[in-house]
N, C-alpha and C positions, 0 to 999 in steps of 0.2 A: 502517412500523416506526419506533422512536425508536433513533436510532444514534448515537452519541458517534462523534467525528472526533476525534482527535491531532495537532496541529498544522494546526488548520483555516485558520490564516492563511498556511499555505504556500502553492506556486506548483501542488503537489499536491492538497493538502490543500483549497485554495479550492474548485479545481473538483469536487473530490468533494462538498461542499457545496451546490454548486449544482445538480451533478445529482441528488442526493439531494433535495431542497427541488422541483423539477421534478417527478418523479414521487411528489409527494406525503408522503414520510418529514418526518419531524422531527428537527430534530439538536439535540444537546449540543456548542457548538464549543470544544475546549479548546485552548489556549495559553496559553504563560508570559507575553502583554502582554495586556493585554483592549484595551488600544487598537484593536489591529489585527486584534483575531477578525472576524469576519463577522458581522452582525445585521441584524436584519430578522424577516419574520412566519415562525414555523417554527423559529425559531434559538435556543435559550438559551444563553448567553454564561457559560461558566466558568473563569476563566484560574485556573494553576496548575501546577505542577508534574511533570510525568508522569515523571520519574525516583526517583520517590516511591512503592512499593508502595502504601503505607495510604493516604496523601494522591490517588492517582488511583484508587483503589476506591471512596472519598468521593466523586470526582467524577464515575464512573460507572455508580455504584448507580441500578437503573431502566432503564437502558436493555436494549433486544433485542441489539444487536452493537456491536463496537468497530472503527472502520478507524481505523490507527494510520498517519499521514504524517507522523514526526517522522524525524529521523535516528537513525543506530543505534548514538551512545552511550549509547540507552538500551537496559538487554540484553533478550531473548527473556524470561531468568527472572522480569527484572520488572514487565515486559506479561501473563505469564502469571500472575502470582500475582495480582495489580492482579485482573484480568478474575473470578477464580476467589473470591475475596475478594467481591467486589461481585455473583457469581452471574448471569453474564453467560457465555451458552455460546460465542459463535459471536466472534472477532478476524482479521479482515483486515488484510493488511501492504500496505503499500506498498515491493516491495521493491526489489530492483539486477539490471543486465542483467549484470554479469561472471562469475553463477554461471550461465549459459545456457551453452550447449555450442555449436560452432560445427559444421560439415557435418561435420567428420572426424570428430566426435565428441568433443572436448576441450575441457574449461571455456575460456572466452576470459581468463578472469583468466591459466591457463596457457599461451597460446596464444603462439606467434612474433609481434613484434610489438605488443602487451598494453603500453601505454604503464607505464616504471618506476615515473611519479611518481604513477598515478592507484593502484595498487597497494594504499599504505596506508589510502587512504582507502575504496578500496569492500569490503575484507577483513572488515571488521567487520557486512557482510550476507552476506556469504558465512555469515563463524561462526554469524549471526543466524538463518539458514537450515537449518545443520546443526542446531542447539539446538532448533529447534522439531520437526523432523522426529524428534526422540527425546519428540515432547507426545503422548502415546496419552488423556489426556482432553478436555484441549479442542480444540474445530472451529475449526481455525485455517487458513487461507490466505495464502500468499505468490504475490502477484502481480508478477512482473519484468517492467519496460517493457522498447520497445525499447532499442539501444545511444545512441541518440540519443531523448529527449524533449526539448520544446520549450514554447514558450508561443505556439499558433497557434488556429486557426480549429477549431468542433466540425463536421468533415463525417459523422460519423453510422455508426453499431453494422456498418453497408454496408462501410465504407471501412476496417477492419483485418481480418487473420486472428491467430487465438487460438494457440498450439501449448502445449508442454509443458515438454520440458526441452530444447529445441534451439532458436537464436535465428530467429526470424523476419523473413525480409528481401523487400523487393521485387523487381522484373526485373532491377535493376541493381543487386543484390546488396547495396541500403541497407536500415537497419533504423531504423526512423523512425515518429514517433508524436506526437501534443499530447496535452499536460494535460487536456484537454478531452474527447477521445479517450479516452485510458488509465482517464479518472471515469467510462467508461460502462462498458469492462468490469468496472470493480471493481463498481459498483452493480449489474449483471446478474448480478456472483458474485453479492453479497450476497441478490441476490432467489431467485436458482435454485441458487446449491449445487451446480454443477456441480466444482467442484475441493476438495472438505473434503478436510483431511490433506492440503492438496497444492500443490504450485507450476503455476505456470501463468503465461503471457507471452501481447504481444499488441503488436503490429505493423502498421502499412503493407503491404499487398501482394499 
């Protein structure tokens, strides 16, 4: 597939590129610096703007799917018009662990304990989350890592389990996961489709 990546110079975003370019896709890498995009054979390089309807429709016209690894001051409505605009069905998120639900059942944003200060900042995937889930046209996916992602070693599709809306932890009750890791199950969405209209997480364990 030719897939346009969103903030392909991220710590994200990278590795989705690389596993993407491994099994054979080709990408569109966009970011706001073209410095620091990614290049190489497989890679077109379009830096720019994705808080921009019209200006990221122009940048994604052509491609099969869009995985968006940017942060989420950019809203739902204008990844979705963007994609809709440029005739593009299928948008991948990369999205936050705090809308995951913990054993009793209870978003961890609400939970006992849910640090104050981290609060403001991951609220804006939470809303990011609720907004899409009101998208009955386009095939979108919100994938939540664990509570903890990292920048570590790729041990392989073997070494996480997947779940859905409840957080995924290991024996010792940690929820952990690499960059590395996390780009393999977004690219096994993007090939199999197993979660459209849907969130999904994926973990150590």
């Amino acid at each position: 597939m030719h897939v346009a990546v969103l903030g392909a110079s991220g710590k994200g975003g990278s590795e989705i590129v690389k596993e993407l370019l491994s099994r054979g896709h080709t990408v569109v890498a966009i970011g706001r610096n073209a410095e620091t995009l990614p290049s190489g054979e497989g890679i077109t390089q379009k830096p720019g703007n994705a808080s921009d309807a019209d200006e990221l429709a122009g940048l994604i016209g052509g491609v099969d799917a869009v995985i968006s690894a940017i942060h989420f001051d950019v809203p739902s409505s204008t990844l979705l018009s963007a994609v809709k605009k440029a005739g593009v069905d299928r948008l991948l998120v990369m999205g936050g662990a705090a809308s995951l639900k913990n054993a009793e059942g209870v978003m961890l944003y609400d939970s006992e304990g849910f640090p104050e200060f981290l609060k403001p900042i991951v609220k804006p995937a939470i809303d990011f989350l609720n907004e899409l889930r009101q998208e009955t046209s386009t095939n979108w996916t919100f994938l939540s890592p664990a509570m903890n992602i990292f920048v570590g070693e790729r041990k392989g599709p073997e070494s996480f389990r997947l779940g859905k809306e409840e957080l995924v932890t290991d024996e010792a009750g940690q929820s952990n996961i690499s960059y590395a890791d996390y780009a393999i199950a977004m690219v096994d969405e993007l090939e199999q489709g197993n979660h459209v209209k849907a969130r999904f997480t994926a973990a150590y364990g």
